[in-house]
Wavefront OBJ file of the C-alpha trace (Angstrom):
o trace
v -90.434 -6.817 -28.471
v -88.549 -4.380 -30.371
v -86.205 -5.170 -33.441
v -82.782 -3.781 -32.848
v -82.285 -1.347 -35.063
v -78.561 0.192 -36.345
v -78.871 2.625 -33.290
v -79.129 -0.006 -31.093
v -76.586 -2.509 -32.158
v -74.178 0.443 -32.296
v -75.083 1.433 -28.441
v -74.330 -1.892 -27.330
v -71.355 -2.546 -29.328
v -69.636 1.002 -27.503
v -70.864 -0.770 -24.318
v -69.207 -3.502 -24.807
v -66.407 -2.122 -26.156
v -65.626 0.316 -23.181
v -66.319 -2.766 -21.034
v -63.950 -4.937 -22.696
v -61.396 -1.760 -22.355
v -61.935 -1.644 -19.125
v -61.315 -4.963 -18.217
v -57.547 -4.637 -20.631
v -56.851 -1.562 -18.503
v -57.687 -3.087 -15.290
v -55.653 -6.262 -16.228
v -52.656 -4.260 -17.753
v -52.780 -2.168 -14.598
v -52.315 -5.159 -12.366
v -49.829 -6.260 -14.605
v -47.859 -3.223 -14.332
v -48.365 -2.795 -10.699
v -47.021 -6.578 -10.130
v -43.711 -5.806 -12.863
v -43.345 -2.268 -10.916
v -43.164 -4.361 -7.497
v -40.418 -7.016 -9.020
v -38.412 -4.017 -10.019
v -38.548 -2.299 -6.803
v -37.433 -5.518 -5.431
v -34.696 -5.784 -7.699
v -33.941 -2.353 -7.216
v -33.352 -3.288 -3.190
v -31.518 -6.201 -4.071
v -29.095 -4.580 -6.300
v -28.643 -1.425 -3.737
v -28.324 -4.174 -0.630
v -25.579 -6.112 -2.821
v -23.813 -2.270 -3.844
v -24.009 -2.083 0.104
v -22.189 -5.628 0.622
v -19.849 -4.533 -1.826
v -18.570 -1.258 -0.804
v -18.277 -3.087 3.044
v -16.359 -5.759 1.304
v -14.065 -3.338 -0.369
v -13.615 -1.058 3.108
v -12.988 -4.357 4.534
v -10.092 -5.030 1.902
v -8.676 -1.930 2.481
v -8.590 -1.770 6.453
v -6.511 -5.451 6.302
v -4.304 -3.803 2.921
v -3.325 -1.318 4.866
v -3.463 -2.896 8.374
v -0.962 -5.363 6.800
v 1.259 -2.267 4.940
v 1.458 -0.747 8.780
v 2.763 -4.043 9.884
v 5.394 -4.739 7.302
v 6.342 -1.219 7.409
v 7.205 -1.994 11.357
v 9.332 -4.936 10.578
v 11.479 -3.138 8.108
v 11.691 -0.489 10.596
v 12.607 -2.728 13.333
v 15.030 -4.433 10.824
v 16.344 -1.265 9.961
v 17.144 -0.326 13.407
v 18.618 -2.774 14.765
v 21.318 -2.519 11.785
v 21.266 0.706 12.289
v 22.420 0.198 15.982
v 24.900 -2.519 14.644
v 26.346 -0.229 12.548
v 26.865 2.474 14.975
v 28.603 -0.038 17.848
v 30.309 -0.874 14.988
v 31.449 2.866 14.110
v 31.940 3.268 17.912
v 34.527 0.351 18.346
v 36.301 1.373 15.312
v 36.825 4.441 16.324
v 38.686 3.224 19.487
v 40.176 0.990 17.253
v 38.410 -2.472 19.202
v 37.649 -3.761 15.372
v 39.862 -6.221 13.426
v 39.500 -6.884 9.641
v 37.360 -10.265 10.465
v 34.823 -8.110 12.097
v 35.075 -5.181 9.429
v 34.445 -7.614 6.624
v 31.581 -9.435 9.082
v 29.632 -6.284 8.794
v 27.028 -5.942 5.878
v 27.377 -2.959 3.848
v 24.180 -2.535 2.615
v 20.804 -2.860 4.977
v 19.617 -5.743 2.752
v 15.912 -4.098 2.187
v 14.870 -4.304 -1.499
v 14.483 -1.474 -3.030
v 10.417 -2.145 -3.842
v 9.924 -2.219 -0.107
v 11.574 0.951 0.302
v 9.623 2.383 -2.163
v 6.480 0.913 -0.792
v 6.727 1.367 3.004
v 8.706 4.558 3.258
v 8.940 8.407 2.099
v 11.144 9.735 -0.386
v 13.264 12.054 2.529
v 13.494 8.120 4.811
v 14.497 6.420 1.822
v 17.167 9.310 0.997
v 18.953 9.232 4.761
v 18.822 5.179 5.016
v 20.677 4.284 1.894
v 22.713 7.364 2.528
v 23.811 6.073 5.643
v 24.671 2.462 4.296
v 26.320 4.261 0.867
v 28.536 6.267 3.162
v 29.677 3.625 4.917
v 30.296 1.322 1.900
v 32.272 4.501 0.299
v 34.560 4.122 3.923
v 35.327 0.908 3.159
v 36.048 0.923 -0.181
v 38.499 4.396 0.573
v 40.100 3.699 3.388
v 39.967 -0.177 4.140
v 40.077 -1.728 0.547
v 43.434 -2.545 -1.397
v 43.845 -1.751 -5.268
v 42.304 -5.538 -5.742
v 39.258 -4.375 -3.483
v 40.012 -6.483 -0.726
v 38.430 -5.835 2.513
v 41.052 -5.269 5.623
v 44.394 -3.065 4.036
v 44.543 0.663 5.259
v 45.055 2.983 2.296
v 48.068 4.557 3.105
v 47.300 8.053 0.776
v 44.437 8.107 3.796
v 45.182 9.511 7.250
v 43.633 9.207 10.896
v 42.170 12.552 10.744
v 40.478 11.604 7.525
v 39.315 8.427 9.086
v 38.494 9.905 12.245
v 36.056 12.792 10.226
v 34.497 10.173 7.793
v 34.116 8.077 11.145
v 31.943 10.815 12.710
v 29.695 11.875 10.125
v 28.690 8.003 9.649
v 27.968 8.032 13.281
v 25.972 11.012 12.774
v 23.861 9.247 9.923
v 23.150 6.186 11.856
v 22.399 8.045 15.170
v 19.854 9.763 13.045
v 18.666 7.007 11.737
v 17.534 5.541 15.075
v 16.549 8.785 16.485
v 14.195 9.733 13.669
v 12.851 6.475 11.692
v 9.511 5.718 13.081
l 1 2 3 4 5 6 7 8 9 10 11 12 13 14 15 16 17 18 19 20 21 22 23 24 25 26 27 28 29 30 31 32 33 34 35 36 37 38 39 40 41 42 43 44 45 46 47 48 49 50 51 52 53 54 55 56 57 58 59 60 61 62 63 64 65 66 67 68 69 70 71 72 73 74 75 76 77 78 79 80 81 82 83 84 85 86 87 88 89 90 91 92 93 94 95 96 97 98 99 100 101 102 103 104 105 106 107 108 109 110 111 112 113 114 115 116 117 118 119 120 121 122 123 124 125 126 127 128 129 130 131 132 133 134 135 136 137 138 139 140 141 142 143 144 145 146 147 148 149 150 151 152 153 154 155 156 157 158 159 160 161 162 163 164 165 166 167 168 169 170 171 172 173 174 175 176 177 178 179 180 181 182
């Protein structure tokens, strides 16, 4: 047998040196391989749960605005029918059918708050429905109100042809309003 000399010792120490790397860059490899497969999985997890998420939120949205549509058709529907009040109203008056009980039965106002308006309807509806209910409020208050703002006294500085004008053009404003509010 041979005595090992420096040579030799130094040949086997590289052998088992490379070895021993080889066996840290197989087992770092499989540990990277296994932490690369948890992250992909993670990665699908988070992307499936981005997924719920943004179905969630369309969801929200469909039943926010499926709800907005159906408010929006119960003010309209409110709206009308005082809109169709009022003109009946305007109509009877005009033949003079109304007494003061009935002209201080009638609201003056449509009775929508004004955050609803804002919410449910455009700037040009908003403008012609409180127009409509403004004008007639102004009638009353010039023609049918006494100096204490009682409802029911003719103004006598007023005449029938006044009356008769003011009475049309709020006709005209509440016909519109039912023709053209959908």
């Amino acid at each position: 047998m041979t005595k090992w000399n420096v040579d030799n010792w130094l040949t086997f120490s590289s052998v088992i040196v490379a070895f021993l790397g080889v066996i840290l860059t197989g087992i770092f490899s499989f540990l990277l391989w296994r932490a690369t497969i948890r992250s992909t999985r993670a990665a699908e997890s988070s992307a499936e749960a981005a997924r719920a998420a943004t179905r969630l939120a369309e969801s929200a949205e469909r039943e926010r605005k499926e709800k907005a549509s159906a408010i929006r058709a119960q003010l309209i529907l409110d709206i009308l029918n005082k809109a169709d009040v009022m003109r009946k109203f305007i109509v009877s008056h005009q033949r003079g059918e109304t007494n003061v009980e009935t002209m201080k039965s009638i609201p003056r106002t449509h009775s929508i708050p004004a955050f609803h308006l804002a919410e449910y309807f455009t700037n040009e509806e908003r403008q012609f429905i409180n127009d409509a209910w403004e004008s007639y409020d102004k009638y009353i208050k010039d023609f049918w109100t006494n100096t204490n703002f009682e409802i029911g006294y003719w103004n006598h500085s007023k005449d029938e042809n006044q009356r008769n004008a003011v009475l049309f053009k709020l006709q005209e404003k509440f016909l519109f309003i039912l023709n053209n509010l959908r």
